[in-house]
C-alpha positions as CSV (number, residue, x, y, z in Angstrom):
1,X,25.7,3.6,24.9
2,X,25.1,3.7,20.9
3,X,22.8,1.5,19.5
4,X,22.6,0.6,15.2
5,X,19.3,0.4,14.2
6,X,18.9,-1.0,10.8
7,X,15.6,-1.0,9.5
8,X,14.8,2.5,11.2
9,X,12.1,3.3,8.6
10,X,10.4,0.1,8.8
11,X,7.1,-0.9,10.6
12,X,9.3,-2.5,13.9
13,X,11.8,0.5,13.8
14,X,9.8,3.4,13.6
15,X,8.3,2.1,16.9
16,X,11.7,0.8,18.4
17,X,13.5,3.7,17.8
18,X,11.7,6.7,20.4
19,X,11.6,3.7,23.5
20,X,15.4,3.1,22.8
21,X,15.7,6.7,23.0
22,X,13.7,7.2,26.3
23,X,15.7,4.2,27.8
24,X,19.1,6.4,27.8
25,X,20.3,4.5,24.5
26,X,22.1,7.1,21.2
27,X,20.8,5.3,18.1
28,X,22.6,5.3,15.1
29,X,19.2,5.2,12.5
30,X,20.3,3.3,9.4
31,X,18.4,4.4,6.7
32,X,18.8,3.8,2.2
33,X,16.7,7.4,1.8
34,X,17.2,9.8,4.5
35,X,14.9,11.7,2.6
36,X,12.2,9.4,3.4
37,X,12.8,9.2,7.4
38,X,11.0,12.0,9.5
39,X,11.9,11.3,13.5
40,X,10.0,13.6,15.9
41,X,12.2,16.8,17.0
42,X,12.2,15.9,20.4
43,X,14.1,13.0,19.8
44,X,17.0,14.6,17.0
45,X,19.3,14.9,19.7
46,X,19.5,11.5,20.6
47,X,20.5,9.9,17.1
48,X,22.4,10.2,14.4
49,X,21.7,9.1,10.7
50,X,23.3,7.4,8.1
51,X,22.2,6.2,4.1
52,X,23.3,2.2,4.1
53,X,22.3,-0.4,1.7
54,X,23.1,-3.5,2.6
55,X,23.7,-4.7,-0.5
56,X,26.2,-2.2,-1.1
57,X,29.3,-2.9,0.5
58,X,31.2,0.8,-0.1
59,X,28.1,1.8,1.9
60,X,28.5,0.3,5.2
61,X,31.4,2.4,5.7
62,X,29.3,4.5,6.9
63,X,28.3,2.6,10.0
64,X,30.7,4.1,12.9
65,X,33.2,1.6,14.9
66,X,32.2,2.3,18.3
67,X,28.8,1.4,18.4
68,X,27.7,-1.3,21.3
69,X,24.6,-3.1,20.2
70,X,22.7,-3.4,17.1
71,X,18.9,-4.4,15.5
72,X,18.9,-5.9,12.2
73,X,15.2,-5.8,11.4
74,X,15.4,-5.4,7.7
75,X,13.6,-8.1,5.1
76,X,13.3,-8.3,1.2
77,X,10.6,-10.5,0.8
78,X,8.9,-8.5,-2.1
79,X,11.1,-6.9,-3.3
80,X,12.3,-9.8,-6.2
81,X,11.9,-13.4,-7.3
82,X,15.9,-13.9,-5.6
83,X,15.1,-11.9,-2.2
84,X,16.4,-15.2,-0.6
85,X,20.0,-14.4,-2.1
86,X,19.5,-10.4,-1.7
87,X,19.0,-11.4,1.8
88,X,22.1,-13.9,2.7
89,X,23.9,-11.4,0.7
90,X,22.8,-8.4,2.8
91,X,23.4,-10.7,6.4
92,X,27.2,-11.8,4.8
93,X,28.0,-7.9,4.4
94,X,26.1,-6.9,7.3
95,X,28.5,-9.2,9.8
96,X,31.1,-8.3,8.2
97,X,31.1,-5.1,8.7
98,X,30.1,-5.4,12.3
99,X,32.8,-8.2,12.8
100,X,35.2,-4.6,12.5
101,X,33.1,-2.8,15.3
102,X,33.1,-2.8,19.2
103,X,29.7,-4.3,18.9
104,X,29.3,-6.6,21.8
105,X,25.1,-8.0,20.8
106,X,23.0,-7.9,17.6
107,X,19.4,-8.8,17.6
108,X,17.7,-10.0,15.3
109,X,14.1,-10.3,14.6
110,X,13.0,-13.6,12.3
111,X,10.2,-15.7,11.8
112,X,9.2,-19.1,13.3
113,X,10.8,-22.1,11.8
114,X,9.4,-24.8,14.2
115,X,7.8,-27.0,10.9
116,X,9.5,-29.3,9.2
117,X,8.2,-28.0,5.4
118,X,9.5,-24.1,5.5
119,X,8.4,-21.5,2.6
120,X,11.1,-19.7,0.5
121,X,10.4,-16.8,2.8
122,X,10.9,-18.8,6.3
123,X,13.7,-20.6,4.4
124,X,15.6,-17.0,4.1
125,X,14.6,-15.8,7.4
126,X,16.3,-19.1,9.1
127,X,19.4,-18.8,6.0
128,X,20.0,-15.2,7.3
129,X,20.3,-16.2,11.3
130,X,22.8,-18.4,10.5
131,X,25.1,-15.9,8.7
132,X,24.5,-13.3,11.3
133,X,25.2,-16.0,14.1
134,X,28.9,-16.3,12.5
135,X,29.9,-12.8,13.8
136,X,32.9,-12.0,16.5
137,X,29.6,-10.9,18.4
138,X,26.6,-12.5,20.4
139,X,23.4,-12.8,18.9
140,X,20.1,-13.0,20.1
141,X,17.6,-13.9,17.6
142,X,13.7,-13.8,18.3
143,X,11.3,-15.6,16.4
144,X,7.5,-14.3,15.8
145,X,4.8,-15.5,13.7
146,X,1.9,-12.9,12.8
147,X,2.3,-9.9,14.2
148,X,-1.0,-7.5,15.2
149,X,-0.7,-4.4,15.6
150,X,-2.1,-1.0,13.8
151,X,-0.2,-0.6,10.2
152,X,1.2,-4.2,10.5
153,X,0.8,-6.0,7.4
154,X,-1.2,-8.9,9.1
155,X,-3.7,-6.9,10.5
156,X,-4.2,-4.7,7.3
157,X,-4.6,-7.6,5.7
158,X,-7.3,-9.1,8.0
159,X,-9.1,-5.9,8.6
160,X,-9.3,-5.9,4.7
161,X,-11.2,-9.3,4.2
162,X,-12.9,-8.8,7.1
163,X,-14.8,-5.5,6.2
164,X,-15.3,-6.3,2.8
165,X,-16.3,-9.3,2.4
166,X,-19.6,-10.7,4.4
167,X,-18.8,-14.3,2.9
168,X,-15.8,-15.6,2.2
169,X,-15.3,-18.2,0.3
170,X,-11.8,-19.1,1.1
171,X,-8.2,-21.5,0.4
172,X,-7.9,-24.4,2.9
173,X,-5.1,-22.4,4.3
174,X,-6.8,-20.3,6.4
175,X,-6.9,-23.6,8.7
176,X,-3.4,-23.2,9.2
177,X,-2.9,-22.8,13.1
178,X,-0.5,-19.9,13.8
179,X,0.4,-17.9,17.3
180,X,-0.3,-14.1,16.9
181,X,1.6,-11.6,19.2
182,X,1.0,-8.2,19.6
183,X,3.5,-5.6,18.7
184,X,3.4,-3.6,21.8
185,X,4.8,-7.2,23.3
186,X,7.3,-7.4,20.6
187,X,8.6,-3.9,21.2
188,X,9.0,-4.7,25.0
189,X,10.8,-8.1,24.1
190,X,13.3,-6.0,21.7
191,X,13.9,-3.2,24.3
192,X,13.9,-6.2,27.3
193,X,16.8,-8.3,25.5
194,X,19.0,-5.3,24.8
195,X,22.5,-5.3,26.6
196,X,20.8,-8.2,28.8
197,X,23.5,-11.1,29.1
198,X,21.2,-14.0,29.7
199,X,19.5,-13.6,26.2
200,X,23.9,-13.3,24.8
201,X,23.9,-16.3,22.1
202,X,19.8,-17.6,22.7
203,X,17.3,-17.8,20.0
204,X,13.6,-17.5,21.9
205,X,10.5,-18.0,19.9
206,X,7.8,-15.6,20.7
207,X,3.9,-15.6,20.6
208,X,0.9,-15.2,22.4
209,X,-0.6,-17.5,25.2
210,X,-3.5,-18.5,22.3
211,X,-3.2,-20.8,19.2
212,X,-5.4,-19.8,16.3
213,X,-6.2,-20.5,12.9
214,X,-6.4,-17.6,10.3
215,X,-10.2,-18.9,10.1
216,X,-10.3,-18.2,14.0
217,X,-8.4,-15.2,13.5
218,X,-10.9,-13.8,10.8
219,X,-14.1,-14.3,13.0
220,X,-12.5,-13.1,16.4
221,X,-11.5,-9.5,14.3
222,X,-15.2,-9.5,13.2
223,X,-16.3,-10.0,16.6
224,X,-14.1,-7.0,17.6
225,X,-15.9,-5.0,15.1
226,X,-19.1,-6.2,15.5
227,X,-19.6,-7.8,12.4
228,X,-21.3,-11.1,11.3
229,X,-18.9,-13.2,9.0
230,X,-19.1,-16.9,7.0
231,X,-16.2,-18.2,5.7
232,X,-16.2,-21.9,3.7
233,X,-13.0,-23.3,2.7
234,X,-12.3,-24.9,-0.1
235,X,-9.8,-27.1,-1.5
236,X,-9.2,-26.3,-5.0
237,X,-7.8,-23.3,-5.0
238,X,-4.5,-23.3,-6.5
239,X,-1.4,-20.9,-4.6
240,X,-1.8,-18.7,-7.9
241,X,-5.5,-18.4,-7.5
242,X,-5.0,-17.9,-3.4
243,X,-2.7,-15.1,-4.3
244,X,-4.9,-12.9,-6.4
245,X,-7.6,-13.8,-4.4
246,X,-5.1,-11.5,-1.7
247,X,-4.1,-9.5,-4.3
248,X,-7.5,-8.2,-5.5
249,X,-9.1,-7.8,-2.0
250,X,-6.9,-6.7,0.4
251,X,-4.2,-3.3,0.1
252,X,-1.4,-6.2,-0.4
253,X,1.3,-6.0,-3.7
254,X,1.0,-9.2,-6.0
255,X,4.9,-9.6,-5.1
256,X,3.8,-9.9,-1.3
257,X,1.0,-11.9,-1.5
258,X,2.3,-14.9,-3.2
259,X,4.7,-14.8,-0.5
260,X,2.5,-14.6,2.1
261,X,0.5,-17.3,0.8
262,X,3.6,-19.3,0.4
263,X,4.3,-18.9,4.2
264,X,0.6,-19.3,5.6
265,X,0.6,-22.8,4.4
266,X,2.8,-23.6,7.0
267,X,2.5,-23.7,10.8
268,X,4.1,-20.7,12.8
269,X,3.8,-21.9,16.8
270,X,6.5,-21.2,18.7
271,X,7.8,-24.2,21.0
272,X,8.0,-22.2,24.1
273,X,7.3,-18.7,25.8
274,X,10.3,-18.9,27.9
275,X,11.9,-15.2,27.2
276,X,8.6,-13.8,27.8
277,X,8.6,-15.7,31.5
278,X,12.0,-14.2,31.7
279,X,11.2,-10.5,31.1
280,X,8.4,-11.1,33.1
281,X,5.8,-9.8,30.4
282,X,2.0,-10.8,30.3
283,X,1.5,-10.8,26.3
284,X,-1.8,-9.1,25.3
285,X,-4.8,-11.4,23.6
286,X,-5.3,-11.7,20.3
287,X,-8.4,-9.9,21.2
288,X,-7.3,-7.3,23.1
289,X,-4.0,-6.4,20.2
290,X,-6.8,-6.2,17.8
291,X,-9.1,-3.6,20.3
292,X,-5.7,-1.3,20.6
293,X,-5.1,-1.2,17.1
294,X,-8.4,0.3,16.8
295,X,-7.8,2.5,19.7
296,X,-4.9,3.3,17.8
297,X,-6.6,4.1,14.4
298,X,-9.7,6.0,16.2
299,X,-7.0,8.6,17.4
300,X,-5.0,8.7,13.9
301,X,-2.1,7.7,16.4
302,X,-0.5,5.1,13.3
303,X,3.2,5.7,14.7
304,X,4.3,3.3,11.4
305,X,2.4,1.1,8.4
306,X,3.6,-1.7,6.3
307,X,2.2,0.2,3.3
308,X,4.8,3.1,3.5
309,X,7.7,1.0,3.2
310,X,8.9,1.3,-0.6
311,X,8.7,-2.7,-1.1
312,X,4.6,-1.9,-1.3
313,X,5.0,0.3,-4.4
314,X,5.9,-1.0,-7.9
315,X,9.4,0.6,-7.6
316,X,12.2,0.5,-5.1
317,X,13.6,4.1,-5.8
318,X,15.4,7.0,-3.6
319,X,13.0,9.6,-3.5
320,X,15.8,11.9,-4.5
321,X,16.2,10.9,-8.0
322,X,12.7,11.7,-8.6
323,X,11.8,15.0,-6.5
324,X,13.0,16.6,-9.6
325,X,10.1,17.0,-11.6
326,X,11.7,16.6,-15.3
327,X,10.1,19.1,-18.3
328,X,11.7,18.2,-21.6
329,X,9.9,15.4,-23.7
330,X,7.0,15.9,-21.1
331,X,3.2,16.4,-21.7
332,X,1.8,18.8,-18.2
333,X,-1.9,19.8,-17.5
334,X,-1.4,23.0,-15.2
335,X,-4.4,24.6,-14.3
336,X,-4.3,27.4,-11.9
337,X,-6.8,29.3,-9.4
338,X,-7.2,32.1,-6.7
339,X,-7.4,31.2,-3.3
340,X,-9.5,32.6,-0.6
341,X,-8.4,30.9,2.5
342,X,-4.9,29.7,2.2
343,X,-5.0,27.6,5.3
344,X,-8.1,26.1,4.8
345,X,-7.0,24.8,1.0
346,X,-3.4,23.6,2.7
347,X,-5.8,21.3,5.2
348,X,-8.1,20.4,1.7
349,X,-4.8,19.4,0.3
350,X,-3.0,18.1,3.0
351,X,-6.1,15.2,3.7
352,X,-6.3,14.1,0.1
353,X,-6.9,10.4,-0.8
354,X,-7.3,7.4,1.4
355,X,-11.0,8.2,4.0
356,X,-11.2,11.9,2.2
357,X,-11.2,10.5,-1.2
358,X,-10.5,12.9,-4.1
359,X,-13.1,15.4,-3.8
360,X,-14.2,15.3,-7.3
361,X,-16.0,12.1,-9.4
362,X,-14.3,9.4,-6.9
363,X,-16.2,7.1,-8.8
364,X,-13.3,7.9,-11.6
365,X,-10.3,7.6,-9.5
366,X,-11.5,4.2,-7.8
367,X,-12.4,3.0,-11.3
368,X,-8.6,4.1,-12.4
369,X,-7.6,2.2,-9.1
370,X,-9.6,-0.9,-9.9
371,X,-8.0,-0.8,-13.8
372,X,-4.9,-0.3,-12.1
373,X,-4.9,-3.2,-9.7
374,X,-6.4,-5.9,-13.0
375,X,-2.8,-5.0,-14.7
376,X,-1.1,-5.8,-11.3
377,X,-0.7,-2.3,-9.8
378,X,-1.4,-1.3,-6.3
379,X,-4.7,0.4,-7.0
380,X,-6.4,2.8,-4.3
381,X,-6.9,0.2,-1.6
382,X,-3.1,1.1,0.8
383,X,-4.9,4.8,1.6
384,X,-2.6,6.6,3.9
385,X,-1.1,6.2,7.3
386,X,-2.7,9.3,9.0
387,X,-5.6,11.3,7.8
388,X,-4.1,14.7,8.4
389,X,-0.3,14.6,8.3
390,X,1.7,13.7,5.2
391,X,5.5,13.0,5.3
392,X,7.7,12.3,2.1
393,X,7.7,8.4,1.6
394,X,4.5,7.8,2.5
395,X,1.7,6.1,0.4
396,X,-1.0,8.2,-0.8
397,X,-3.7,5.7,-2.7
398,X,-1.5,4.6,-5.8
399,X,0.6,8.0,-5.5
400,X,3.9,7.9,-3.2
401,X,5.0,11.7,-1.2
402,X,7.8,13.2,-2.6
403,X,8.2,16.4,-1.0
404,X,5.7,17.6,1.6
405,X,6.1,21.5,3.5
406,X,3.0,23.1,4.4
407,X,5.5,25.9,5.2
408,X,6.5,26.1,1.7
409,X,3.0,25.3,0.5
410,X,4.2,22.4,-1.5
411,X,3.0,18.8,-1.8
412,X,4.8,16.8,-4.7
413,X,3.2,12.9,-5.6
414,X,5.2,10.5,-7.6
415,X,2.7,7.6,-9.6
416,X,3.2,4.3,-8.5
417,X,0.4,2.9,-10.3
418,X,1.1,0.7,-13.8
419,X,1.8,3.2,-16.8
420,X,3.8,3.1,-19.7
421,X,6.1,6.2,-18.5
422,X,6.7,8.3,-15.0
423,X,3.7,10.6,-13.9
424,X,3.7,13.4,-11.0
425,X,1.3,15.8,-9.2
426,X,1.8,19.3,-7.6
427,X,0.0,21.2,-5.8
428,X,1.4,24.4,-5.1
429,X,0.6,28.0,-3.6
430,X,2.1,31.0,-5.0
431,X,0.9,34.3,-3.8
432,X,-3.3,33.9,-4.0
433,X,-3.0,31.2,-6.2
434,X,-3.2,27.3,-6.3
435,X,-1.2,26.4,-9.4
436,X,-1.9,22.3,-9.8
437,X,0.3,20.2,-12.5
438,X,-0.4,17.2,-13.9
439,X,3.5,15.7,-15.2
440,X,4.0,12.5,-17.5
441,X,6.4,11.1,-19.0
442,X,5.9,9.1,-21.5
443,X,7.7,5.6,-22.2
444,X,7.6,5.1,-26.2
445,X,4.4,5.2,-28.3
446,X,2.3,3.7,-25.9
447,X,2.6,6.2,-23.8
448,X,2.2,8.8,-25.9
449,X,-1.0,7.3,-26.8
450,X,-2.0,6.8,-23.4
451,X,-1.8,10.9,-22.2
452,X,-4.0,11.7,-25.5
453,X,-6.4,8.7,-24.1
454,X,-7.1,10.0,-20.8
455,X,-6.9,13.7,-22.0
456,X,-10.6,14.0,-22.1
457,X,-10.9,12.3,-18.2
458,X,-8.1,14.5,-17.0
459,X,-10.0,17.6,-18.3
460,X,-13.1,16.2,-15.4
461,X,-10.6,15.6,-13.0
462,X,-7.9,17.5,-12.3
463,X,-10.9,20.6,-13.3
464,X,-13.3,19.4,-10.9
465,X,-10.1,18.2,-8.6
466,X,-8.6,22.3,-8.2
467,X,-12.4,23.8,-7.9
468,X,-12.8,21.6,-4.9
469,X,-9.5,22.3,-3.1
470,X,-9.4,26.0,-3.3
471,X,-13.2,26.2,-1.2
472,X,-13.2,26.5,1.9
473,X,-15.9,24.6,2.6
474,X,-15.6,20.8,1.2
């Protein structure tokens, strides 16, 4: 049977897709950038992919008739102020198109909308079920609060104030009471409901057996990690204060966290845990989703992170209309230098940024990061998913991967911090020799100014930067 998975490159669908395949099921990977989606070999067999946009209509053409069940697990919740109408918008076209299918179930992964004040963002979530419910199809819609799980947004965000910040002095939101599930008992519930007629037209809300507040959640994580933590709550701080607060401590966009703290003010418990009685699963702790995330992150086994999804950047592009490094009205730095140990300056390159750092005066490039994150950029703080292997689309610091072959010896980084123009960085081996460019382009006089400005730090850098990568030894 043929399964459409929207969403494929998403935190949920990156760890969907390989169980759907093991269960029997040929998924049909819906994707806006196949450029950006990288399944393992062993399961290429087994799917087939497609560029849609949901927001384009011509696009969904693309999405074949004789498919039997589909996932819509796609969100815009940062993306714009109007993600609320980029969403009903995407549902509308989304059923439509289905509505000419042979799809017989679509599921569809929401929030919880038990309280009777909803956010903008729970608003939309509850907006979009309704469309999709309006299809010649049966839905099945499940509804989770925070989800925990290695790379989830949530638990990024948690592990973040939790590690940095011995005290907190915190918004009165963080009483809030919520129900946490782990994603490991999200995934089952997904796989669980999938072709199973009892589920055929049910919404199910889903959640662990324990009822916590953020506070509770923030001291339980610490306990995990065996850390001491105080957190006061106060009342006076303002949404826009409880945002950058967020914004400036954890790896989150600005765009995100004022919608997440939009959403945290209200109560997500779900009313009961009857589809989990009726899959027979025993949902993980809070505790225990937290200890295998870390099991998870110990082993650099990430299978997917919130931060690689383009809505985490400061531009929602196709990495295709930039992998084409441009050259006229440019300013480059190239510097160039013989390698002794190809392989061993491939693994220097290939473990840049995030735990590694930048090899040379980090001090600078966190400093750039911190500039960066005061004029509402992502700064250094998302890292990267896995310490050793690099994919195109994922984040790397404040640089996204455009083109990544250790075969060909080529890693290609687009900017996605704030500038006034488009900058890029190569590193490439030709022959003996590490040839490493510097690209910007520059937006107007400002940016014009700005290259001669950091000429003199880009001399330290990128010098310092090349000398490291091409030892063996770093």
């Amino acid at each position: 049977m043929k399964v459409l998975l929207t969403g494929a490159t998403g935190y949920i669908g990156k760890r969907l897709l390989p169980v759907l395949v093991d269960q029997g099921y040929f998924v049909v990977c819906c994707v806006r950038d196949k450029n950006k989606f990288h399944p393992e070999e062993s399961i290429r067999e087994n799917i087939q992919v497609i560029e849609v946009d949901l927001n384009d209509k011509s696009s969904l053409h693309n999405i074949p008739e004789d498919i039997d069940f589909a996932y819509y697990l796609v969100h815009s919740m940062s993306v714009s102020k109007d993600f609320d109408e980029l969403e009903k918008r995407s549902a509308i076209n989304f059923r439509e198109r289905l509505n000419q299918t042979n799809v017989k179930q679509v599921i569809y992964l929401s929030g919880i909308v038990n309280s009777q004040t909803l956010s903008k963002h729970l608003n939309s979530r509850k907006n979009v079920e309704t469309e999709l419910s309006r299809g010649n199809y049966s839905l099945t819609t499940v509804r989770a609060g925070i989800i925990i799980g290695s790379g989830s947004a949530s638990f990024e965000i948690i592990r973040d104030l939790v590690e940095k910040l011995p005290v907190m002095i915190a918004p009165k939101w963080l009483k809030t009471r919520c129900q946490p599930i782990g994603i490991s008992d999200v995934i089952k519930i997904l796989v669980g409901i999938l072709n199973n007629e009892k589920t055929f037209n049910h919404s199910y809300d889903i959640g662990g057996d324990e009822i916590l507040t953020y506070k509770e959640m923030l001291l339980e994580f610490a306990s995990v990690r065996g850390l001491k933590r105080y957190i006061m709550t106060v009342p006076v701080m303002t949404p826009r204060i409880s945002s950058y607060w967020l914004y400036f401590i954890t790896s989150t966009s600005y765009k995100l966290a004022t919608s997440l703290v939009d959403s945290m003010k209200v109560e997500v418990i779900a009313k009961d845990n009857e589809l989990i009685q009726l899959l027979g699963i025993k949902p993980l702790s809070y505790k225990e989703s937290v200890e295998l995330a870390f099991m998870k992150i110990d082993q650099n086994e990430i299978v997917s992170s919130w931060k690689d999804s383009m809505v985490s950047g400061r531009l929602n592009f196709k990495i295709s209309d930039y992998i084409k490094v441009p050259t006229y009205g440019c300013y480059k730095d190239i510097r160039q230098m013989q390698v002794t140990d190809i392989d061993a300056c491939l693994d220097n390159i290939w473990r840049i940024g995030g735990e590694t750092g930048w090899y040379y005066a980090n001090w600078l490039w966190e400093l750039r990061g911190f500039i960066d994150k005061l004029f509402g950029g992502v700064g250094l703080r998302r890292g990267r998913t896995n310490s050793t292997q690099i994919q195109p689309g994922d984040t790397l610091d404040f640089w996204r991967v455009l083109y990544a072959s250790k075969e060909e010896r080529r890693l290609l980084l687009f900017a996605e911090m704030k500038l006034p123009g488009e900058a890029w960085l190569e590193f490439h081996i030709q022959g003996n020799t590490l040839i490493q460019t510097a690209t910007f382009r520059p937006k107007g006089l400002a940016g014009r100014m700005y290259w001669y400005a950091v000429l003199p730090l880009h001399g330290i850098l990128f010098k310092g930067l090349i000398r490291k990568l091409t030892r063996s030894e770093v």
